[in-house]
C-alpha positions as CSV (number, residue, x, y, z in Angstrom):
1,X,0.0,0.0,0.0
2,X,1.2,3.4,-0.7
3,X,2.8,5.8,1.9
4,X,0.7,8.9,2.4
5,X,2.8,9.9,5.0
6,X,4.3,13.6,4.2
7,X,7.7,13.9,3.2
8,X,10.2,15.8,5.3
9,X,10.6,19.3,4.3
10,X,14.2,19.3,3.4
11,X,16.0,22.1,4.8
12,X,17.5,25.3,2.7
13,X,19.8,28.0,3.6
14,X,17.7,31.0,4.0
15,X,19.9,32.8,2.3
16,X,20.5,30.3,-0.7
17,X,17.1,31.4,-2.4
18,X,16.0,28.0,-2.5
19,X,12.0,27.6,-3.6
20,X,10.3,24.9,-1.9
21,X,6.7,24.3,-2.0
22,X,5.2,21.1,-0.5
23,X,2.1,20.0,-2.7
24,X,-0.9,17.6,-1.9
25,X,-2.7,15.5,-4.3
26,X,-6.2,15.1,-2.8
27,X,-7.4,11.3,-4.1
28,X,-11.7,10.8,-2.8
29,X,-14.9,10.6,-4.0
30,X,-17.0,13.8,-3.9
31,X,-20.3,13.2,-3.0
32,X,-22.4,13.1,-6.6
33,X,-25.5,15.1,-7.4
34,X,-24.8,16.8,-4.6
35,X,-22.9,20.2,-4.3
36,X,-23.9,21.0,-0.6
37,X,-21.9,17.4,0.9
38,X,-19.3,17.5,-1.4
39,X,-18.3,21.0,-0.6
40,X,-18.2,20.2,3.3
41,X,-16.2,17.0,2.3
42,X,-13.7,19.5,0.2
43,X,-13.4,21.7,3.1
44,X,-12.4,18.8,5.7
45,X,-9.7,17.4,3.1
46,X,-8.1,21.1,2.3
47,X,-7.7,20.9,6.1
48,X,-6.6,17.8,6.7
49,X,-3.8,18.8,3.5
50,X,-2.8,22.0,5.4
51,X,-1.9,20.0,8.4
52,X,0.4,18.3,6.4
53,X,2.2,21.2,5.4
54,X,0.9,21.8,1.8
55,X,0.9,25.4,0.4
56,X,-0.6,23.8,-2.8
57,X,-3.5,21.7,-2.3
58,X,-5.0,19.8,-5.5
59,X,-8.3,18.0,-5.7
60,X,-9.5,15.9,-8.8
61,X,-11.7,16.8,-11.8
62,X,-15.7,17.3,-11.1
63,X,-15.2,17.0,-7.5
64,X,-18.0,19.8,-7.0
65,X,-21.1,18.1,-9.4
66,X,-19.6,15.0,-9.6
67,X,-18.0,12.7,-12.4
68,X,-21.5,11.2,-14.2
69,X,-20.0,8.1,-14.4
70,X,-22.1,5.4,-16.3
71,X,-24.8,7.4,-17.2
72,X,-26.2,6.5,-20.7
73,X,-27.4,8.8,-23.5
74,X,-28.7,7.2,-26.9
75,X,-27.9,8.6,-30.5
76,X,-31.6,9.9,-31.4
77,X,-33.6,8.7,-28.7
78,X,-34.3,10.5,-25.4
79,X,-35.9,9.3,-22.2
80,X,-37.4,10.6,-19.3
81,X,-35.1,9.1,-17.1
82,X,-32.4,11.1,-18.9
83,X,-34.3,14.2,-18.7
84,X,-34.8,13.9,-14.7
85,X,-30.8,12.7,-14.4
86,X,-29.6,15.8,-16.4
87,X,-31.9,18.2,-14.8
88,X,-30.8,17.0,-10.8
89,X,-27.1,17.2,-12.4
90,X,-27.5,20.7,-13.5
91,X,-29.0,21.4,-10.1
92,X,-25.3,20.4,-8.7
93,X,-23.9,23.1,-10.5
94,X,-21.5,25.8,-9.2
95,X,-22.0,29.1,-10.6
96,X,-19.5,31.9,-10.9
97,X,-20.4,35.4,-10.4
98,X,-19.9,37.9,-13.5
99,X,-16.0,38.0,-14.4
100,X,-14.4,36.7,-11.0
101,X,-11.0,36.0,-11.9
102,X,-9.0,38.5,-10.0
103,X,-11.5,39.9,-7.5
104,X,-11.1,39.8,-3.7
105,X,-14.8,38.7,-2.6
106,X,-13.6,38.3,1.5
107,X,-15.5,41.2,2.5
108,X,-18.2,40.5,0.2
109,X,-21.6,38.4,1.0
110,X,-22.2,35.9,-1.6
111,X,-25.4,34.5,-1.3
112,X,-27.9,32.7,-3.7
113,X,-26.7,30.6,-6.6
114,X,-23.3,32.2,-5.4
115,X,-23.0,30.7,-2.0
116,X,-21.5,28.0,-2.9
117,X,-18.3,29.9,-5.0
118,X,-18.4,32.3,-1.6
119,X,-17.7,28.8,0.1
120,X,-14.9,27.5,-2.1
121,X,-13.0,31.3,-2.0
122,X,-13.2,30.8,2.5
123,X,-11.5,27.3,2.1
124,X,-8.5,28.6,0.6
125,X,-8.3,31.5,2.6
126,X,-9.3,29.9,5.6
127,X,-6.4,27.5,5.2
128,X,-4.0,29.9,2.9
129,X,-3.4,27.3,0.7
130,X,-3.5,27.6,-3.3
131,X,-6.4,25.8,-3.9
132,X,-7.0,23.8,-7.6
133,X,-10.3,22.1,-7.9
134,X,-12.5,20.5,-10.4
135,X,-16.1,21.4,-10.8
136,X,-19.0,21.2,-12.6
137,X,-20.0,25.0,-13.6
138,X,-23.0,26.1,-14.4
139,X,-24.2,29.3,-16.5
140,X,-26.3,31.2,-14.1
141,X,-29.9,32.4,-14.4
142,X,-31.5,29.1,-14.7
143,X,-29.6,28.3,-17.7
144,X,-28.6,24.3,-18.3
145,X,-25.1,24.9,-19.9
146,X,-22.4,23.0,-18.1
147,X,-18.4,23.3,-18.1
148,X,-16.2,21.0,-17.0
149,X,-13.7,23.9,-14.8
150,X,-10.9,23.8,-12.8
151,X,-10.4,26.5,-10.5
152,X,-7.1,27.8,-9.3
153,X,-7.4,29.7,-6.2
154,X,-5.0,32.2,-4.2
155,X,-4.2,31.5,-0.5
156,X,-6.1,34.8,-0.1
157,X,-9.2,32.9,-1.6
158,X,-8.7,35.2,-4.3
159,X,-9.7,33.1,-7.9
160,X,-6.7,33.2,-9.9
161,X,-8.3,31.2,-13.0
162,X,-11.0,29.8,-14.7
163,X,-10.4,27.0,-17.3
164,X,-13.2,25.2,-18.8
165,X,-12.1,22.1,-20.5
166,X,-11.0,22.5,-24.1
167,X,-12.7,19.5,-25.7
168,X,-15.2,17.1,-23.4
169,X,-14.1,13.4,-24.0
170,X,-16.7,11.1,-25.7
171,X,-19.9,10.7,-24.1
172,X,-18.7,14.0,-22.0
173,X,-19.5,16.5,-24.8
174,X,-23.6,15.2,-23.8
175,X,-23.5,17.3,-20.6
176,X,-20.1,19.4,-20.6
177,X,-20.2,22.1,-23.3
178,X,-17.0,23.0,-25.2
179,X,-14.5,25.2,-23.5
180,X,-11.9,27.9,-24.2
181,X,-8.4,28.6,-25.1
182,X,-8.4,31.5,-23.4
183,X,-8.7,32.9,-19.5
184,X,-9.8,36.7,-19.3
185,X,-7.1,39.2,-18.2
186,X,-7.0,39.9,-14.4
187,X,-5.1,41.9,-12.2
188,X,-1.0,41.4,-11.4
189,X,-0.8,40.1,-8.0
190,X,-0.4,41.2,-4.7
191,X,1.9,41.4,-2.0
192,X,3.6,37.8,-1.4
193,X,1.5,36.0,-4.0
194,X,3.1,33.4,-6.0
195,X,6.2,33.1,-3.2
196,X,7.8,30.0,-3.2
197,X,5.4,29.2,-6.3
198,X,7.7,31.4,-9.0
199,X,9.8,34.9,-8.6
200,X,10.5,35.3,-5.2
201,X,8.1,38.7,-4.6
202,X,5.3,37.1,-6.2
203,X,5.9,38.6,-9.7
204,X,4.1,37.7,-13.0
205,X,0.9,38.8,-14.4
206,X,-2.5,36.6,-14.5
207,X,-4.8,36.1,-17.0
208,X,-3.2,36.5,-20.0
209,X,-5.8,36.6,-22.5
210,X,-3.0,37.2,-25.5
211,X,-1.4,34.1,-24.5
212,X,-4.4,32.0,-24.7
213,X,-4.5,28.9,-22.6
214,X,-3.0,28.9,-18.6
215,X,-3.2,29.6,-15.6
216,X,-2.4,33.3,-16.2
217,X,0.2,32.8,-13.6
218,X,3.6,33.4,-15.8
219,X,5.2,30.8,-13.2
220,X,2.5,28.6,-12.6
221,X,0.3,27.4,-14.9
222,X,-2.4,25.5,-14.4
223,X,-2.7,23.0,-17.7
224,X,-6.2,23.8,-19.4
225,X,-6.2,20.3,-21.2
226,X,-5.8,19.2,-17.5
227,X,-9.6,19.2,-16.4
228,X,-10.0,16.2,-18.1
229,X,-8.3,12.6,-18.6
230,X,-7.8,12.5,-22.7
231,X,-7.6,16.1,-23.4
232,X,-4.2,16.1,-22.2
233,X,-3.2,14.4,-24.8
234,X,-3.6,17.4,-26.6
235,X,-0.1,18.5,-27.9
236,X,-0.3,22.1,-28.6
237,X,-2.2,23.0,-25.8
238,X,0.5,21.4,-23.9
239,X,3.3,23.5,-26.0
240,X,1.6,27.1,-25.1
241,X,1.9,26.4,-21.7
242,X,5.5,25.1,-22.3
243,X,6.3,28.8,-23.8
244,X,5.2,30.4,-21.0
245,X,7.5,28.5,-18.6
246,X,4.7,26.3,-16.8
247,X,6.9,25.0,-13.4
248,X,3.8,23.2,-11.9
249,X,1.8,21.6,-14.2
250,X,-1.6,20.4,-12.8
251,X,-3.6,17.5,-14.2
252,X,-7.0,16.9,-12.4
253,X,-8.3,13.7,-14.2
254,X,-10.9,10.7,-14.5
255,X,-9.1,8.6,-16.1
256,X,-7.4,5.8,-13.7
257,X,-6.0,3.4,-15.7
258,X,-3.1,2.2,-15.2
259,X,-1.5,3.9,-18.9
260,X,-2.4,7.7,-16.9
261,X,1.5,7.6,-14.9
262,X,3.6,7.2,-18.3
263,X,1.6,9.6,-19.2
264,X,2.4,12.0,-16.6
265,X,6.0,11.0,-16.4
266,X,5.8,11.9,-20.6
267,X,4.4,15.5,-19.9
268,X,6.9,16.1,-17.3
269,X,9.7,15.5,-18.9
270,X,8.6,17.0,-22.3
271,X,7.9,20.2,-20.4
272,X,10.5,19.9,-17.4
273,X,8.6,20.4,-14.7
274,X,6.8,19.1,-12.0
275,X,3.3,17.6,-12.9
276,X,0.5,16.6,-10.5
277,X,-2.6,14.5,-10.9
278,X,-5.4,14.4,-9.1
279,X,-8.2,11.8,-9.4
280,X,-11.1,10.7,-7.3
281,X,-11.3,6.8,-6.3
282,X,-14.9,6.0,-5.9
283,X,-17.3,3.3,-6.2
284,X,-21.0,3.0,-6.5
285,X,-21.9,3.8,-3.5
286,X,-20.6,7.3,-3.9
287,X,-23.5,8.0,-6.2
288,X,-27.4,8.4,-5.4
289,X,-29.0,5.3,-4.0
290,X,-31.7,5.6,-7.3
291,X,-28.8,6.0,-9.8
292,X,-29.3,4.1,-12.6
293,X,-25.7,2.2,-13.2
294,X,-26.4,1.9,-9.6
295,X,-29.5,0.4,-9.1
296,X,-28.1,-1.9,-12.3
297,X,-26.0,-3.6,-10.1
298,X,-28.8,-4.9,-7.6
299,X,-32.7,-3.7,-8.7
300,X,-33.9,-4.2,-5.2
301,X,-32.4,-0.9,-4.7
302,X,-34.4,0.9,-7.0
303,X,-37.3,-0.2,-4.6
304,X,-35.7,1.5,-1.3
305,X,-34.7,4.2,-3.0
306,X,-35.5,8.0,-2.2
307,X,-39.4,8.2,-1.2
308,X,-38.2,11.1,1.6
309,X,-35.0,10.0,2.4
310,X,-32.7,12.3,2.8
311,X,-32.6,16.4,3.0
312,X,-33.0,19.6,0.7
313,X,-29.5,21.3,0.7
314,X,-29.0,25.4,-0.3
315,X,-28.5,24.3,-4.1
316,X,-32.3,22.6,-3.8
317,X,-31.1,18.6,-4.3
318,X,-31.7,15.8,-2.2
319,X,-29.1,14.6,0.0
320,X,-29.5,11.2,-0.5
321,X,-29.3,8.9,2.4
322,X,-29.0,4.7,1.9
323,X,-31.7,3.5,3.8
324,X,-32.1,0.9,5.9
325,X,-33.8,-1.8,4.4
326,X,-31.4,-1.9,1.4
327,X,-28.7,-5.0,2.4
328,X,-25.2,-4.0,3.8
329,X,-24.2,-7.5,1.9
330,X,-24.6,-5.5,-1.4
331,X,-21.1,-4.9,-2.4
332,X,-20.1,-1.9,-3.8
333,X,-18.9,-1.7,-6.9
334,X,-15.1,-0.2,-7.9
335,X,-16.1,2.6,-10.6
336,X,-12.4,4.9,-10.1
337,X,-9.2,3.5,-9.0
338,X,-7.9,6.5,-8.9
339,X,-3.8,6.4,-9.4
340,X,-3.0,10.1,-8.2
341,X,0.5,11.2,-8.6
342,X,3.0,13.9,-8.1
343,X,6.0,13.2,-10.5
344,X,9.2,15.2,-11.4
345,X,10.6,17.0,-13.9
346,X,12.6,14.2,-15.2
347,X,10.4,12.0,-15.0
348,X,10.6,10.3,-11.5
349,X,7.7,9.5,-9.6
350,X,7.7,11.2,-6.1
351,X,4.2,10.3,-4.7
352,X,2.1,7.3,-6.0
353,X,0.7,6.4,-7.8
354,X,-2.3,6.3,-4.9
355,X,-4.9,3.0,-5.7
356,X,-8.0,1.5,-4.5
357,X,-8.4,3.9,-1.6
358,X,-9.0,7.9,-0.4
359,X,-5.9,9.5,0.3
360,X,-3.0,12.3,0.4
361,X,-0.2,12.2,-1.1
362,X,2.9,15.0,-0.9
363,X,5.9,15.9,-1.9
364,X,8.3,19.0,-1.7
365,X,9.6,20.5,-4.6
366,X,12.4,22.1,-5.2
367,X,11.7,25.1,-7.9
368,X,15.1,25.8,-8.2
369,X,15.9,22.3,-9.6
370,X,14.0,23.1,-13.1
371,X,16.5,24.9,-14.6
372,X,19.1,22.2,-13.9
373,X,16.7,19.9,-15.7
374,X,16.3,21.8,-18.4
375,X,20.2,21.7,-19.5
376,X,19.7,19.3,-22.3
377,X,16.5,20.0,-23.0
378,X,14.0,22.8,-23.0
379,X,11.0,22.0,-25.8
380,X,10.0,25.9,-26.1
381,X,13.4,27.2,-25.7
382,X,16.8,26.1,-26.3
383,X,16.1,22.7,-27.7
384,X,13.0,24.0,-30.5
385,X,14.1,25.0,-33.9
386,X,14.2,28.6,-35.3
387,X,11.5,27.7,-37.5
């Protein structure tokens, strides 16, 4: 079983310079279909991070909304189970005020559909962590339009970037709409932010809409293909992010099979840096008690399902409850086996990969190392053509 136990900090000089940054890779289940749960989980497992030391704290794709694992569409034919599954998945939703990357909401009150985004921005301030998170966003007003985002936030709970997945895999492109290559320009950062992350006073700009895709961090990037399992596979997405000097590169996926790490140790070495991966390990019992690949697996729970279990939370969906009468015997089934990681820039795995269970998983490192790395090769700089 792997070791989630942090790493020692090593120590530095305080007058070498040396960047270290300890990082977390969160690996759990977010509580499907249900926005109000699984922010209260993300909260406890930001905390739980921070007392291991991280000052980077990542958690997987479509951790708010959930991963809709299983759920069938047909080619020409709709039903009215799909309807009713859709509509209680847009009702998980998080929605994003007007133009938030950039603005400090702390003495704000953000209430409404924008509670829950008030909630995410306290958790990172609360714990003063940069904070990178999948969700499910939704357009607001009512509207049923869905991104698959990631969400990079300051340890000031200020929102650093928005990235809505470039190009839903599959069956994904049903629910998620298409994303952009771009994140709107936002303000340079303040005092201390980006220490130990990039230049040592916290230089750099955010949101550089003339750059395209990114974090807008010049020194830490977030990937944009990296909300979602194949999209970073994507190699010119991957090379913008290389020209701008991405150190960290973060990779929030679904996709735990066992081909993800080479894929990881690939992107890492191709851009020399230091990549992490965050995905969720769950099984079916993570998911509604009346979903349908759940209730697949055993009908008799189709029968005990929902009829007032459960409770109303602020975003209006049930909390739902297993009840009683359904049969502890009735194994769950293994949907995600995760396989979080943390790897370096050449390529050597320094956490994980993390399977079959919830986790953390750490590791320090060492900014200062990437430019070392990149002495015989550098794919935007040095080692690319003049053409």
């Amino acid at each position: 079983m792997p070791d989630t136990t942090p790493i020692p900090t090593p120590a530095a000089d305080p007058g070498s310079g040396t960047r270290i940054i300890r990082v977390a890779a969160v690996q759990a289940a977010s509580v499907a279909y249900d926005l109000d749960s699984s922010l209260i989980k993300a909260r406890k497992l930001v905390v739980d991070a921070k007392e291991g030391g991280a000052g980077m704290v990542v958690l997987p794709e479509a951790f708010l909304g959930g991963y809709p694992r299983g759920m069938g569409f047909e080619i020409g034919r709709r039903t009215g189970e799909q309807r009713e599954w859709f509509g209680r998945y847009v009702k998980a939703g998080l929605v994003l005020p007007p133009n938030p990357v950039g603005k400090d909401y702390s003495g704000a009150t953000l209430d409404g559909e924008y509670a829950a985004f008030g909630e995410l921005c306290a958790i990172a301030r609360d714990s003063a962590v940069y904070l990178s998170i999948g969700v499910v966003e939704r357009a607001p007003h009512g509207s049923a339009t869905l991104w698959c985002t990631n969400l990079l936030f300051s340890p000031d709970g200020v929102l650093l970037s928005r990235h809505r997945k470039l190009q839903p895999t599959a069956a994904e492109r049903v629910v998620w709409s298409q994303g952009e290559g771009t994140n709107g320009p936002g303000p340079g950062p303040g005092p201390g932010l980006g220490k130990g992350l990039g230049k040592e006073d916290g230089g750099g700009t955010r949101g550089s809409g003339a750059e395209g895709v990114g974090s807008g961090e010049d020194n830490m990037a977030v990937v944009p293909t990296g909300v979602g399992g194949s999209a970073d596979y994507m190699p010119l997405a991957r090379y913008v992010l290389y020209k701008k000097g991405v150190e960290i590169y973060v990779a929030p996926t679904a996709d735990a099979r066992p081909t993800w790490l080479p894929t990881m140790q690939h992107i890492s070495q191709e851009g020399r840096c230091f990549v992490i991966s965050a995905n969720q390990f769950h099984t079916s019992n993570d998911f509604p008690i009346d979903y349908p690949p759940r209730v697949a697996l055993d009908p008799s729970r189709a029968d005990a399902a929902v009829n007032g279990a459960g409770t109303i939370g602020t975003n209006g969906m049930k909390s739902h409850a297993v009840p009683a009468e359904v049969p502890a015997e009735v194994p769950a089934e293994v949907w995600s086996r995760g396989g979080s990681c943390i790897v370096g820039p050449l390529g050597e795995v320094l956490a994980g990969p993390l399977w079959d269970r919830e986790g953390i998983i750490f590791a320090d490192l060492d900014m200062d190392s990437l430019l070392g790395a990149r002495l015989d090769f550098e794919a935007a700089g040095h080692y690319a053509g003049r053409n």
